[in-house]
PDB file of N, H, CA, C and O in Angstrom:
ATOM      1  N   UNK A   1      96.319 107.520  39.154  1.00  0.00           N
ATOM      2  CA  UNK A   1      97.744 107.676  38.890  1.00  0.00           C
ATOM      3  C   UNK A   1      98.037 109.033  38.249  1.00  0.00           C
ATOM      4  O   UNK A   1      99.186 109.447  38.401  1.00  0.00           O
ATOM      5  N   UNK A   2      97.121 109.844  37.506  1.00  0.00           N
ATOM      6  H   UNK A   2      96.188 109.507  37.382  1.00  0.00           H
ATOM      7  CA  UNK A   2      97.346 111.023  36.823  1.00  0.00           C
ATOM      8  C   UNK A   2      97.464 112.068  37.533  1.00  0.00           C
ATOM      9  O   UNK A   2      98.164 113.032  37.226  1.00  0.00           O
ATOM     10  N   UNK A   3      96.463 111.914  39.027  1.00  0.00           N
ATOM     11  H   UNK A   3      95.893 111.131  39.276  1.00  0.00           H
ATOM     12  CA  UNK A   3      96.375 113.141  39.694  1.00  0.00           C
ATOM     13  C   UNK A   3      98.165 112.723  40.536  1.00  0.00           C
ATOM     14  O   UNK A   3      98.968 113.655  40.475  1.00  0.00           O
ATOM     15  N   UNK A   4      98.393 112.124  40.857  1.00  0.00           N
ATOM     16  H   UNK A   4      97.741 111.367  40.907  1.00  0.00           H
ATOM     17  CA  UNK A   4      99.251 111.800  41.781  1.00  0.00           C
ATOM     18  C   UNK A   4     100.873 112.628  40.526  1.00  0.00           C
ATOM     19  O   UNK A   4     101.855 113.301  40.841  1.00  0.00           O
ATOM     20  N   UNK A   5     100.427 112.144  39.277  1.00  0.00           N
ATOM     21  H   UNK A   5      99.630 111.597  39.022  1.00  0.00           H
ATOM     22  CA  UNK A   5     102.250 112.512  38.396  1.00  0.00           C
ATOM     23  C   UNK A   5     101.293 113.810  38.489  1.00  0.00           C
ATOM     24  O   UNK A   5     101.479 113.916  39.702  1.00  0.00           O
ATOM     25  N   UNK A   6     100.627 114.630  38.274  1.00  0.00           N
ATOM     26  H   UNK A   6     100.476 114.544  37.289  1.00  0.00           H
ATOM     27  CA  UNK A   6     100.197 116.125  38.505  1.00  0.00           C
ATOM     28  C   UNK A   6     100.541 116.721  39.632  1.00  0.00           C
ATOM     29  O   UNK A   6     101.112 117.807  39.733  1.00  0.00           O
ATOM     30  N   UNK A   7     100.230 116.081  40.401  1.00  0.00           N
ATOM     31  H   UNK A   7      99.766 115.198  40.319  1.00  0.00           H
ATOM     32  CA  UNK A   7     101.083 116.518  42.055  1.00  0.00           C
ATOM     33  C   UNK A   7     102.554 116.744  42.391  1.00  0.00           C
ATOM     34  O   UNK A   7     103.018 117.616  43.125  1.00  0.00           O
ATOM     35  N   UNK A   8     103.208 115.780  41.706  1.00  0.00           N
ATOM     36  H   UNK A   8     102.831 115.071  41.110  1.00  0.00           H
ATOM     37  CA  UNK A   8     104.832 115.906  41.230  1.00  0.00           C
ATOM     38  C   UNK A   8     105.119 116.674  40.704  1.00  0.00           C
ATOM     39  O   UNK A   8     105.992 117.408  41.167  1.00  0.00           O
ATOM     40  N   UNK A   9     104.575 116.922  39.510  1.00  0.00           N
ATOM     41  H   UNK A   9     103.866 116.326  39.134  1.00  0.00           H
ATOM     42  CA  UNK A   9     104.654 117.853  38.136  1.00  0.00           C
ATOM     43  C   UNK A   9     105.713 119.071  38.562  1.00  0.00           C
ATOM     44  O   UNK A   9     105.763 119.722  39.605  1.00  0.00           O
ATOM     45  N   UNK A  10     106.477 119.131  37.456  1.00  0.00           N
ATOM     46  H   UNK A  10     106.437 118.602  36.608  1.00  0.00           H
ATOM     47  CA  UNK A  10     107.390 120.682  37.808  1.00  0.00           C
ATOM     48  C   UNK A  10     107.311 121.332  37.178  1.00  0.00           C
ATOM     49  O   UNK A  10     107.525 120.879  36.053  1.00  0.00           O
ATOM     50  N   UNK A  11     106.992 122.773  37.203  1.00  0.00           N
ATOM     51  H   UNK A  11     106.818 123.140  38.116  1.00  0.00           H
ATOM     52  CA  UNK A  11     106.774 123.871  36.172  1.00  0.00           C
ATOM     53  C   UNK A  11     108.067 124.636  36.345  1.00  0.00           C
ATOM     54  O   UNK A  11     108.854 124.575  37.290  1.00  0.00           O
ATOM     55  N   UNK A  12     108.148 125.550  34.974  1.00  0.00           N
ATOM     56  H   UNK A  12     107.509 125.599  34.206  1.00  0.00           H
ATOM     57  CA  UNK A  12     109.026 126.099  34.513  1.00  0.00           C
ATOM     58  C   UNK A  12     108.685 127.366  34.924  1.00  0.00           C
ATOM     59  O   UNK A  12     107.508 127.468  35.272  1.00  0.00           O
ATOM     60  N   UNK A  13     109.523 128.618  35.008  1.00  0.00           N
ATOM     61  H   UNK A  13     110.479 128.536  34.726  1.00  0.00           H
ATOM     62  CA  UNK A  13     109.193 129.537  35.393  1.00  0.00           C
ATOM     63  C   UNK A  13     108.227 130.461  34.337  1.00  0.00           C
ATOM     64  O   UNK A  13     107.649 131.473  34.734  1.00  0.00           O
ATOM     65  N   UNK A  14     108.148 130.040  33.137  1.00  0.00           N
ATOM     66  H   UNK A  14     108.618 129.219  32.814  1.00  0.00           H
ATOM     67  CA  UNK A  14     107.548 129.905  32.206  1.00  0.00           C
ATOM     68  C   UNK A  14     105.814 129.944  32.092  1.00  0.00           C
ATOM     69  O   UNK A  14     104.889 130.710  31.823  1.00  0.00           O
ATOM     70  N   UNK A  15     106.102 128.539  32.502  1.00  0.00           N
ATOM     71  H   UNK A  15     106.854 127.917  32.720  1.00  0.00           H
ATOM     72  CA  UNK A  15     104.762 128.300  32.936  1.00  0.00           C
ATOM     73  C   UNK A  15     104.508 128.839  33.864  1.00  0.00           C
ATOM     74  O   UNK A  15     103.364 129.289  33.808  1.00  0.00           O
ATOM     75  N   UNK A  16     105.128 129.098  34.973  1.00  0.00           N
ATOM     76  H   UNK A  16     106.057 128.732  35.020  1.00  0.00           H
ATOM     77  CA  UNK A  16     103.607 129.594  36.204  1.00  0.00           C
ATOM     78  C   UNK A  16     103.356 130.972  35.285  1.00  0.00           C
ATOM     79  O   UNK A  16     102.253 131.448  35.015  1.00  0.00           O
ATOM     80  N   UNK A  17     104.459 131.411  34.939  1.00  0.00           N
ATOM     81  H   UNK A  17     105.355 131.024  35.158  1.00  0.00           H
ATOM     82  CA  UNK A  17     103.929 133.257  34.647  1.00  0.00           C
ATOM     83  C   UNK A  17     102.465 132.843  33.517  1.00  0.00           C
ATOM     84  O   UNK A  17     101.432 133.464  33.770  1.00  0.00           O
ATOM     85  N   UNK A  18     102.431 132.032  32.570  1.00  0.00           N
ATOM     86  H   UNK A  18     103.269 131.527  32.364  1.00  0.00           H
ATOM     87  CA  UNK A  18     101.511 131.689  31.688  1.00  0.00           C
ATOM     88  C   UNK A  18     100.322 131.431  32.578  1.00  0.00           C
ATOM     89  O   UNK A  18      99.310 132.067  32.281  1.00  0.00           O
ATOM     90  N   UNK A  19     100.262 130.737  33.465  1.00  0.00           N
ATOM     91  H   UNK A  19     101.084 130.221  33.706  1.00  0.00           H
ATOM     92  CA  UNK A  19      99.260 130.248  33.905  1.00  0.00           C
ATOM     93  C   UNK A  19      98.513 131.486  35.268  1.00  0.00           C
ATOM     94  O   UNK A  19      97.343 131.401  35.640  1.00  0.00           O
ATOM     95  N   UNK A  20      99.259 132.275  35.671  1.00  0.00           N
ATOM     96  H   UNK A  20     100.209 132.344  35.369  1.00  0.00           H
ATOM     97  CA  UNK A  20      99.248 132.924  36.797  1.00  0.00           C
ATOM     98  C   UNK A  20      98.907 134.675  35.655  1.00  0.00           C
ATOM     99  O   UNK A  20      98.176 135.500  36.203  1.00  0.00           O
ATOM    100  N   UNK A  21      99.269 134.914  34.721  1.00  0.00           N
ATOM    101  H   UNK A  21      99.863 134.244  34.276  1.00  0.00           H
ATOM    102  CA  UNK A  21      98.972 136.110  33.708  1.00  0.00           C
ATOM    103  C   UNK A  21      99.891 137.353  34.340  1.00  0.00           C
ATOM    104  O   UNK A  21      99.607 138.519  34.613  1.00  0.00           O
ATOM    105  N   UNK A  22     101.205 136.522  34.456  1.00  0.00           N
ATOM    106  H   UNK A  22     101.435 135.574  34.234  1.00  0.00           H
ATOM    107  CA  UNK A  22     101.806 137.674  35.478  1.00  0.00           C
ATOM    108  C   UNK A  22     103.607 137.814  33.906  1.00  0.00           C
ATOM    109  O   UNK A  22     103.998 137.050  33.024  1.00  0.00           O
ATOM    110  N   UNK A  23     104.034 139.074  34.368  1.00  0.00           N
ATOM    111  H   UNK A  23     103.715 139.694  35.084  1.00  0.00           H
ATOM    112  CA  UNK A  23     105.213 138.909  33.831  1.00  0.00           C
ATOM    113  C   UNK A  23     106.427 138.092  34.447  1.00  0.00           C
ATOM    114  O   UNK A  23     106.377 137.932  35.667  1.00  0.00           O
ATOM    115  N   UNK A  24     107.541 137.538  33.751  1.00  0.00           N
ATOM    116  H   UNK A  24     107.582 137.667  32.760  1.00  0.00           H
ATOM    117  CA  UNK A  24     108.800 136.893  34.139  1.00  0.00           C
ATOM    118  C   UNK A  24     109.018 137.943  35.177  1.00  0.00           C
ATOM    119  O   UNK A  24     108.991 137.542  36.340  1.00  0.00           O
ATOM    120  N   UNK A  25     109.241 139.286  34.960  1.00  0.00           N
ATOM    121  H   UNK A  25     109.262 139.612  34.015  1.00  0.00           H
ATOM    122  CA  UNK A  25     109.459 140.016  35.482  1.00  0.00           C
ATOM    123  C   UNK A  25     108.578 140.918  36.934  1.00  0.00           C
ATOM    124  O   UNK A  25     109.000 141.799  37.683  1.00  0.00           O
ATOM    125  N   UNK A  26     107.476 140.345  36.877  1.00  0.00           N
ATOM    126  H   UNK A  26     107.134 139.629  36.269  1.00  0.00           H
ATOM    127  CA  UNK A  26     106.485 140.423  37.704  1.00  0.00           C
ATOM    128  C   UNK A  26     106.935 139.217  39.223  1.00  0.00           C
ATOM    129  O   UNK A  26     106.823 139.427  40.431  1.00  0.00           O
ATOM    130  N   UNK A  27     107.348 138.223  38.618  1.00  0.00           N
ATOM    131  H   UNK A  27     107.439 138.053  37.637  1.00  0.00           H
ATOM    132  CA  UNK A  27     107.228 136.918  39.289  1.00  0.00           C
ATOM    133  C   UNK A  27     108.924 136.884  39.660  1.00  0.00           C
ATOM    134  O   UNK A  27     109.099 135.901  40.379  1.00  0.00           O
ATOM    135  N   UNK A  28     110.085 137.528  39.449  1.00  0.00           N
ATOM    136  H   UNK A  28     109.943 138.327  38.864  1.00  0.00           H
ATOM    137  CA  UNK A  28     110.927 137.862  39.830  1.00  0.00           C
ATOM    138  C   UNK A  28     111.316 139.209  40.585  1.00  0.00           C
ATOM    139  O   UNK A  28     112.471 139.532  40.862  1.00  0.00           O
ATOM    140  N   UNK A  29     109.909 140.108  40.939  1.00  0.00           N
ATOM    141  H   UNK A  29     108.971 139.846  40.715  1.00  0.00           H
ATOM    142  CA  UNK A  29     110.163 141.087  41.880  1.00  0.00           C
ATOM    143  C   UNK A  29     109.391 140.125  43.017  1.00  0.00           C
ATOM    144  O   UNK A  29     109.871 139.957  44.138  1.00  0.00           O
ATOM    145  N   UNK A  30     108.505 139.697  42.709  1.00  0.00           N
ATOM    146  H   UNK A  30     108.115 139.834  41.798  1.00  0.00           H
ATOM    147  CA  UNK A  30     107.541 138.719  44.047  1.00  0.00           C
ATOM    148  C   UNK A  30     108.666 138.076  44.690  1.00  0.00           C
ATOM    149  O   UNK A  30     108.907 138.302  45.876  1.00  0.00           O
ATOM    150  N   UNK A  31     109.365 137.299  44.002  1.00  0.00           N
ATOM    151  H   UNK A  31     109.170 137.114  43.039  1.00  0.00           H
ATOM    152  CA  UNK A  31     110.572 136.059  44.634  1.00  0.00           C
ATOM    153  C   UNK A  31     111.619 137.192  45.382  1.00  0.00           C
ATOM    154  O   UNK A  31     112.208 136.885  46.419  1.00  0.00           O
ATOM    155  N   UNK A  32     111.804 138.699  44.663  1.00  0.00           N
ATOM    156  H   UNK A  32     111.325 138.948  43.821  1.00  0.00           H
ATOM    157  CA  UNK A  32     112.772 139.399  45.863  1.00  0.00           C
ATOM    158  C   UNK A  32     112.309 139.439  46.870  1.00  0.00           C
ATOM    159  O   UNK A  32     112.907 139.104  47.892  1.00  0.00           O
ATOM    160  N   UNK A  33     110.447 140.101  46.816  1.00  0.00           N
ATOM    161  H   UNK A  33     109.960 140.373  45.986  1.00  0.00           H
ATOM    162  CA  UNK A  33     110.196 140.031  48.326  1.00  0.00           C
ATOM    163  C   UNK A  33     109.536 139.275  48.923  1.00  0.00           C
ATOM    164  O   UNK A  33     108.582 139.620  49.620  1.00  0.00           O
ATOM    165  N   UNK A  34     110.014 137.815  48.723  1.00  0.00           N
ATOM    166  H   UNK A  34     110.789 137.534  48.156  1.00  0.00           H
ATOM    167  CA  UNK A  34     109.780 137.063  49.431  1.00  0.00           C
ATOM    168  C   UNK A  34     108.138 136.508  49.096  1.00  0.00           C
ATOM    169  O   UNK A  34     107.818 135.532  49.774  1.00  0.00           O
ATOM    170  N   UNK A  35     107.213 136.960  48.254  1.00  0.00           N
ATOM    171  H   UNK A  35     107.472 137.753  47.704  1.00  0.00           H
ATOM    172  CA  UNK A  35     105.907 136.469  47.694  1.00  0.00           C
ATOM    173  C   UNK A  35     105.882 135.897  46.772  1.00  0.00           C
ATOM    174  O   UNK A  35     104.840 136.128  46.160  1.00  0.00           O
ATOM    175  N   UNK A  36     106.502 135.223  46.296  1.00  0.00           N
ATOM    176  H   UNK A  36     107.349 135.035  46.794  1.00  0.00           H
ATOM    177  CA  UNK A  36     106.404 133.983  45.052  1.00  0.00           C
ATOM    178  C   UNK A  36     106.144 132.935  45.895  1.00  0.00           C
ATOM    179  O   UNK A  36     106.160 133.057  47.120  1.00  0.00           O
ATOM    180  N   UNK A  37     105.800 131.459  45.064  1.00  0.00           N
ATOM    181  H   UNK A  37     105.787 131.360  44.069  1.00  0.00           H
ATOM    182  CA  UNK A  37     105.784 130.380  45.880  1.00  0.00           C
ATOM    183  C   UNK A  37     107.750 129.826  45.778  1.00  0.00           C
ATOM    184  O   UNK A  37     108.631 130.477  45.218  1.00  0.00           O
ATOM    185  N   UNK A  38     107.885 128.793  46.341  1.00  0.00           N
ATOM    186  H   UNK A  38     107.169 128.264  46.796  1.00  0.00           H
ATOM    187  CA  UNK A  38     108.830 128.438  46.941  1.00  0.00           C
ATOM    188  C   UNK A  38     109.465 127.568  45.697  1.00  0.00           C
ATOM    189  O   UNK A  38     108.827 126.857  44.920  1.00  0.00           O
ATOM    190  N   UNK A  39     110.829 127.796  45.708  1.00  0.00           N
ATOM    191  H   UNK A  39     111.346 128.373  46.339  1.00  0.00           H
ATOM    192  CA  UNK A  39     111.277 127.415  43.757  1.00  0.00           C
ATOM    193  C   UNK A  39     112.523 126.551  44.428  1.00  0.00           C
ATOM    194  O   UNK A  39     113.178 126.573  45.470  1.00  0.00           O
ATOM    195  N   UNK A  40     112.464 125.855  43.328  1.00  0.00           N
ATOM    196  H   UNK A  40     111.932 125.837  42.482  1.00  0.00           H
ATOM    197  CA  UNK A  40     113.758 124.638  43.547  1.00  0.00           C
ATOM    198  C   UNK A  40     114.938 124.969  42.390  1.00  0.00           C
ATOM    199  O   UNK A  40     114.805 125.015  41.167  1.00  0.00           O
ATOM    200  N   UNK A  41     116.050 125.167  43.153  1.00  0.00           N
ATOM    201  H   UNK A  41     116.158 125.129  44.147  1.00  0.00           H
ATOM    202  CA  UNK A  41     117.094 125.774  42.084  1.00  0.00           C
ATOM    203  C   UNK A  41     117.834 124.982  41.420  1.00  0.00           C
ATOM    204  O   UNK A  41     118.712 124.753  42.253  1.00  0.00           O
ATOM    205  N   UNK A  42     118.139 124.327  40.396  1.00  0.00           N
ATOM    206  H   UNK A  42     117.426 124.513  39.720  1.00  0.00           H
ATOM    207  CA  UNK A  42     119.044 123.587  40.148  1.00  0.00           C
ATOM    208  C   UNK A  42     120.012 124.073  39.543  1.00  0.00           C
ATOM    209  O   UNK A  42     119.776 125.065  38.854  1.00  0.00           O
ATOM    210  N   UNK A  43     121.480 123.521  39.597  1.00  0.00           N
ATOM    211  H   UNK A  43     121.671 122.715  40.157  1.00  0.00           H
ATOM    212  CA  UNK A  43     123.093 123.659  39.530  1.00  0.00           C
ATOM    213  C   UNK A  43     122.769 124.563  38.416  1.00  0.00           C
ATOM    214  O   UNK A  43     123.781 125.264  38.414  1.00  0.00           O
ATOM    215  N   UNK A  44     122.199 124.905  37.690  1.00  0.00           N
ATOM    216  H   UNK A  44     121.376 124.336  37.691  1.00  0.00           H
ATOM    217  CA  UNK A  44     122.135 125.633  36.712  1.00  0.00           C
ATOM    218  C   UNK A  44     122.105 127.172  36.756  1.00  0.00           C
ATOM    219  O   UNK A  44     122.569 128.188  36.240  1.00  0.00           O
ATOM    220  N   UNK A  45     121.256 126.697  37.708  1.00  0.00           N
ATOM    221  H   UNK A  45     120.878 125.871  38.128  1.00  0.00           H
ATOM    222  CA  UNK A  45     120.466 128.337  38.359  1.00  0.00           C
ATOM    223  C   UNK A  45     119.069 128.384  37.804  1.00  0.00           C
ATOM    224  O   UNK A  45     118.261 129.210  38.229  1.00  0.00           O
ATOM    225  N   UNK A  46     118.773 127.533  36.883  1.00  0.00           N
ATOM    226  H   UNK A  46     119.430 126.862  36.538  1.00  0.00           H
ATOM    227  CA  UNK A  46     117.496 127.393  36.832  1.00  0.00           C
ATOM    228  C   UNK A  46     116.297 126.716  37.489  1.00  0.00           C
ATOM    229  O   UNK A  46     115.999 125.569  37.822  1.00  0.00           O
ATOM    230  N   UNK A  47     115.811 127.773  37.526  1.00  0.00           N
ATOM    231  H   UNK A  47     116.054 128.705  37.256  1.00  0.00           H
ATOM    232  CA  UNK A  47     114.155 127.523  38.746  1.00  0.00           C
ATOM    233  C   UNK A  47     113.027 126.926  38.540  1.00  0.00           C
ATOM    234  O   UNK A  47     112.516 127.386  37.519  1.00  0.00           O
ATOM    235  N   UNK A  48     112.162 125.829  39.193  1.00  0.00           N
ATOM    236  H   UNK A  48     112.577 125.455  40.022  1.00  0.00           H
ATOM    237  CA  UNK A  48     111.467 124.942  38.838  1.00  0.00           C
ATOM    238  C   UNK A  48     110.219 125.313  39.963  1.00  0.00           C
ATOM    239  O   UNK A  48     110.516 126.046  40.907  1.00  0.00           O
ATOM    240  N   UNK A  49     109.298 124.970  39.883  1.00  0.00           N
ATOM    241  H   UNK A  49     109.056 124.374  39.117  1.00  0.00           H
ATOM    242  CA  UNK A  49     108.343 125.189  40.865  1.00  0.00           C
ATOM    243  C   UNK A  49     107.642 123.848  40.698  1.00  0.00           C
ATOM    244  O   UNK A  49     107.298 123.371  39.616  1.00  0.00           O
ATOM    245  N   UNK A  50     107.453 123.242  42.016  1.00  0.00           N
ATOM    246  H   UNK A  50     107.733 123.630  42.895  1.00  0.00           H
ATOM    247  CA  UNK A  50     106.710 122.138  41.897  1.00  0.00           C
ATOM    248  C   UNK A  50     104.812 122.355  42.099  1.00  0.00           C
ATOM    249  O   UNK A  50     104.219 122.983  42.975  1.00  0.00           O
ATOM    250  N   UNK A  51     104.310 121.657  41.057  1.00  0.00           N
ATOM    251  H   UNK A  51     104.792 121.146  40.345  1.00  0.00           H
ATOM    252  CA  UNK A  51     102.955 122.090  41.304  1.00  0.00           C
ATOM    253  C   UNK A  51     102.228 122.380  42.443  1.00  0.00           C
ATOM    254  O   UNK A  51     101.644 123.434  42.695  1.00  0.00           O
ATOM    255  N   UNK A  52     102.311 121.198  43.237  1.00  0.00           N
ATOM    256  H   UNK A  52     102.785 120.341  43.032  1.00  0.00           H
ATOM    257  CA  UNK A  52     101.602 121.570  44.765  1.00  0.00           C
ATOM    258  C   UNK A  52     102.275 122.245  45.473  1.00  0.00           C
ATOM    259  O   UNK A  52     101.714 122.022  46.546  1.00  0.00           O
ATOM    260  N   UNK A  53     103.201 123.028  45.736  1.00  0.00           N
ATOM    261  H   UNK A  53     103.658 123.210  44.865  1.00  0.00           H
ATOM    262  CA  UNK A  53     103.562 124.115  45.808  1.00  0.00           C
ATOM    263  C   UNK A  53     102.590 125.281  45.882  1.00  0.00           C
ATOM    264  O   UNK A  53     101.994 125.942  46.733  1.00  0.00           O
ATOM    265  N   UNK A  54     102.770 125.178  44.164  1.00  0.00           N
ATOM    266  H   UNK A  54     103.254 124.641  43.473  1.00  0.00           H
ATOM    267  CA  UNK A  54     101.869 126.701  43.167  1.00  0.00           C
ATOM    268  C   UNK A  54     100.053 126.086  43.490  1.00  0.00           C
ATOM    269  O   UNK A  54      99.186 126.701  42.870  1.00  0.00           O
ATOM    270  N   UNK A  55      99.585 124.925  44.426  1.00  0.00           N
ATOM    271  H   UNK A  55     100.290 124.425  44.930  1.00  0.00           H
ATOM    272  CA  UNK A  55      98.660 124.914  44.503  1.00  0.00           C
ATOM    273  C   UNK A  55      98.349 125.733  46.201  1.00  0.00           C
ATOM    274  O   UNK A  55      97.539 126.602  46.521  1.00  0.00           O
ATOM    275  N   UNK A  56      99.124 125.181  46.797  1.00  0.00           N
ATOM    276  H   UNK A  56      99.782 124.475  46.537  1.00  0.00           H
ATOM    277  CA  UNK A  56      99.156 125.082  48.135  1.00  0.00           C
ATOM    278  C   UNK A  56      99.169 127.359  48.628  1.00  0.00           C
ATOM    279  O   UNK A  56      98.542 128.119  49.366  1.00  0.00           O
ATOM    280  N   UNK A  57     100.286 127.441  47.632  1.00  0.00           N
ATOM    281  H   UNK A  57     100.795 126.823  47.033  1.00  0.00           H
ATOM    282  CA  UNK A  57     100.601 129.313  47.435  1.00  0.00           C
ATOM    283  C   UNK A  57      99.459 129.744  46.924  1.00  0.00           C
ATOM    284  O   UNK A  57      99.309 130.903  47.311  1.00  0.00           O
ATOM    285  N   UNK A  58      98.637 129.435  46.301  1.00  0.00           N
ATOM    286  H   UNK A  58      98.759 128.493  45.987  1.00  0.00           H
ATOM    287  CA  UNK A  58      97.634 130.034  45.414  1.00  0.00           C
ATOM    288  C   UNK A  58      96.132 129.876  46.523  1.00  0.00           C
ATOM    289  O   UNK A  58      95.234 130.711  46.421  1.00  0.00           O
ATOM    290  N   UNK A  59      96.034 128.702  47.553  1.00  0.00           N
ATOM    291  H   UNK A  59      96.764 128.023  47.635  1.00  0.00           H
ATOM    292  CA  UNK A  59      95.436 128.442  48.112  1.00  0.00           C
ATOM    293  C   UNK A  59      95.372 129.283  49.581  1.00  0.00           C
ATOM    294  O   UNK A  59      94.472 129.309  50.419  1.00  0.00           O
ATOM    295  N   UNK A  60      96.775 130.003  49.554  1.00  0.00           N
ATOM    296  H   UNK A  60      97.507 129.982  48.873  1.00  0.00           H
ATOM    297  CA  UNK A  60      96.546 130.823  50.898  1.00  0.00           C
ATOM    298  C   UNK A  60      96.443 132.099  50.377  1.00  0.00           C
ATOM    299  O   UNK A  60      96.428 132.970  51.247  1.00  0.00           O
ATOM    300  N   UNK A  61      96.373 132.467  49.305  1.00  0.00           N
ATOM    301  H   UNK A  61      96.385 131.760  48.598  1.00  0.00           H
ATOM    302  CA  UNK A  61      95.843 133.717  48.774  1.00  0.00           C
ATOM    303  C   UNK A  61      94.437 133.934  48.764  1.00  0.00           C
ATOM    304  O   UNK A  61      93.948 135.063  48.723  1.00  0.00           O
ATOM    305  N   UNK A  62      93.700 132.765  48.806  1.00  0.00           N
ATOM    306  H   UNK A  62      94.097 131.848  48.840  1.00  0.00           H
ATOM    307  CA  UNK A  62      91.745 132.477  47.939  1.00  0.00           C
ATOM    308  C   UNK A  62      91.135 133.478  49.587  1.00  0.00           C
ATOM    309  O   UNK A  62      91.429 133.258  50.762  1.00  0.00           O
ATOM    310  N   UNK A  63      90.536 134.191  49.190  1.00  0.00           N
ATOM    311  H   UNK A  63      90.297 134.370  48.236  1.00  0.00           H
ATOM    312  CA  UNK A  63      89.955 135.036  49.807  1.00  0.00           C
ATOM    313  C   UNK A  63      88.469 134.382  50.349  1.00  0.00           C
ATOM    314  O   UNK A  63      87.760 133.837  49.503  1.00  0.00           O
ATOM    315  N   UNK A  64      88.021 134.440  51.729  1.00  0.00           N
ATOM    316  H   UNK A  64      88.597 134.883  52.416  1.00  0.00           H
ATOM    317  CA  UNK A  64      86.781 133.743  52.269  1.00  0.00           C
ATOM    318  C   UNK A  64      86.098 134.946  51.615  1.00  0.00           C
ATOM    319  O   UNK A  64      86.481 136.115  51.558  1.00  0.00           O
ATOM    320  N   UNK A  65      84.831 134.287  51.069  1.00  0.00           N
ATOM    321  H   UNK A  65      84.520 133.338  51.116  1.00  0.00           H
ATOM    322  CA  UNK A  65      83.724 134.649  50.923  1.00  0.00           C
ATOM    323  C   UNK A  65      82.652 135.534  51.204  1.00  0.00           C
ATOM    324  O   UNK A  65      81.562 135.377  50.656  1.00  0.00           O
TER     325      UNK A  65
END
């Protein structure tokens, strides 16, 4: 059941930059051109990234061996 609410999980834009060692500002020139992972906007205007997402984006970056 843990991996499955981890799979749901929504990060803050916050967090990915924490977890990814990138700036807010790093991760808002990526999203102009189109290289961030894919963000869910809510009425707010604030941006959420769902984990498997940021797994799935991070996974077509991993370089073969």
């Amino acid at each position: 059941m843990k991996t499955a609410t981890r799979q749901t999980e929504k990060l803050t834009i916050k967090e990915v930059c924490a977890e990814l060692h990138i700036s807010r500002r790093t991760f808002y020139e990526w999203r102009a051109k189109g290289r961030a992972p894919r963000c869910i906007t809510l009425p707010n205007g604030s941006l959420l990234v769902r984990r498997s997402e940021l797994n799935r984006w991070l996974d077509e970056r991993e370089e073969a061996a």
